[in-house]
Phi, psi and omega in degrees: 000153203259123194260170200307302214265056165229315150304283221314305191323315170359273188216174182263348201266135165279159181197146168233141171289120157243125146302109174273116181236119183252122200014206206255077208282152156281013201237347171305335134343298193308296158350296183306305177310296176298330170276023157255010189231025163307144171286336208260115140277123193223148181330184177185116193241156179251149201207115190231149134288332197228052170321122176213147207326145169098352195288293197294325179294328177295284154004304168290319175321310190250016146072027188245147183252137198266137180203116183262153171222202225162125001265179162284117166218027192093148176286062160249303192306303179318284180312317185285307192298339155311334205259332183302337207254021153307106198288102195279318206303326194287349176099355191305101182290320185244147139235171177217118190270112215248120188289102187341297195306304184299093131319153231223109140337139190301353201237010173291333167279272199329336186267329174278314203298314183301310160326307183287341184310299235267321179226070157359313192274003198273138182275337184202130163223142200254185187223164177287142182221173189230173194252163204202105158269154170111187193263002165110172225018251202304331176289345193275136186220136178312148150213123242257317198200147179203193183289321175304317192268351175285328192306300193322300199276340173298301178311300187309311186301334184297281211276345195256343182042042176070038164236159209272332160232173159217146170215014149307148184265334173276323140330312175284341168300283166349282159320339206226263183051302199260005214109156190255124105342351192231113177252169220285334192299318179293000185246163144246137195256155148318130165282332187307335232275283180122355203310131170221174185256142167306148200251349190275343190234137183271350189231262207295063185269318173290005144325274190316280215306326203280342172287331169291304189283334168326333192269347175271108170350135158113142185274162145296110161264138177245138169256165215247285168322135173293097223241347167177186222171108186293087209280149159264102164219180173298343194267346181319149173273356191271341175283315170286352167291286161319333209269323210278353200089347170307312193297306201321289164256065181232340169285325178280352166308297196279341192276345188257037157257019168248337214212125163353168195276294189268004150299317163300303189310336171293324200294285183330303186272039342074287177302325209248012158259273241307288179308002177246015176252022178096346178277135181244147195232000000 
């Protein structure tokens, strides 16, 4: 493992995990865990609404500092009060929203950080990801590639055309066009950015914001390598999302503000036969 002052040589740039942890998730630990085995070490903060006995010891267990708000007001109102609990007075340049549910490969700091060393001007950068099945611990098993995640990747090459950034606003367009391909556990943002998510949509709030920074100066840099891995279970808000009809219509949302009225409707409905073979996109 690469100790602090091996990173630094990386990059100059700081960076943090801030953890949104929503009531008494069973997969959080596992989180926690990959982000103390970073080659990369960077703070790690947990940020709750919904505290519940064991939260703070866990927390101290993982040398992570705890900060609760009020009210439970949705994941858009979670993701915002996280990215507030960035230690900015500390110089912190980067975050990262490390989804509970979700595991971080050891070299996902380390590798975003370098990306960033490479490209100065980038506003956001996303990594490459693999999907992590079953209900956690003993059972879980990656799974690398499906129909959904080739879709996925086929879109990044669409927008990234083999290159390591972008920093065209029709290039960045591009990427998103067809569907969102950058999911929020996989980026890391600039804090400078300002960025925050709509609190009114429950599934594509990351979709949407990233087409607002698509529209700001400063590139997308993409890593290629899978760097952590986007557990699927039933309990996921993008699965109750599909069950309730919310993805159906927050996807037709975002396709006709890109794309004519039928075209969008195709687009959509394209996305809504994927759900129902099981693929959460």
């Amino acid at each position: 493992m690469a100790d602090d002052s091996t990173a630094a040589s990386v990059t100059g740039a700081t960076h943090c995990f801030v953890v949104p942890a929503y009531g008494d998730s069973p997969h959080l630990r596992a989180c926690l865990d990959s982000l103390r085995a970073q080659t990369r070490r960077s703070p790690i903060v947990v940020c709750s609404s919904t505290p519940h006995a064991g939260l703070q010891a866990l927390a101290e267990e993982y040398g992570a500092r705890l900060v609760l708000h009020s009210p439970n007001a949705g994941i858009g109102h979670d993701w915002n009060a996280a990215l507030e609990q960035v230690p900015l007075g500390a110089g912190t340049e980067w975050v990262t929203l490390a989804h509970q549910d979700d595991v971080y490969l050891p070299e996902f700091a380390q590798r975003t950080l370098a990306a960033i060393a490479r490209q100065p001007q980038a506003v956001m950068v996303m990594t490459g990801y693999g999907e992590l099945i079953g209900s956690g611990a003993s059972d879980d098993r990656p799974r690398l590639l499906s129909p959904m995640l080739l879709v996925k990747r086929v879109l990044l090459e669409l927008g990234f055309l083999g290159r390591g950034a972008i920093a065209n606003p029709a290039a960045k367009r591009r990427l998103l066009r067809f569907g969102c391909p950058v999911p929020c556990p996989a980026v890391t943002l600039r804090t400078r950015t300002g960025l925050r998510f709509r609190e009114d949509l429950k599934v594509n709030l990351d979709w949407e914001a990233w087409l607002r920074l698509a529209a700001q100066t400063g590139a997308f840099a993409y890593v290629r390598q899978i760097l952590m891995l986007h557990r699927i279970h039933a309990g996921s808000e993008t699965s109750d999302g599909i069950r309730g009809g919310v993805r159906a219509r927050e996807d037709l949302m975002m396709f006709r503000a890109q794309w004519p009225a039928p075209i969008a409707r195709m687009l959509a409905r394209a996305y809504a036969t994927s759900y129902a073979t099981g693929d959460e996109a």
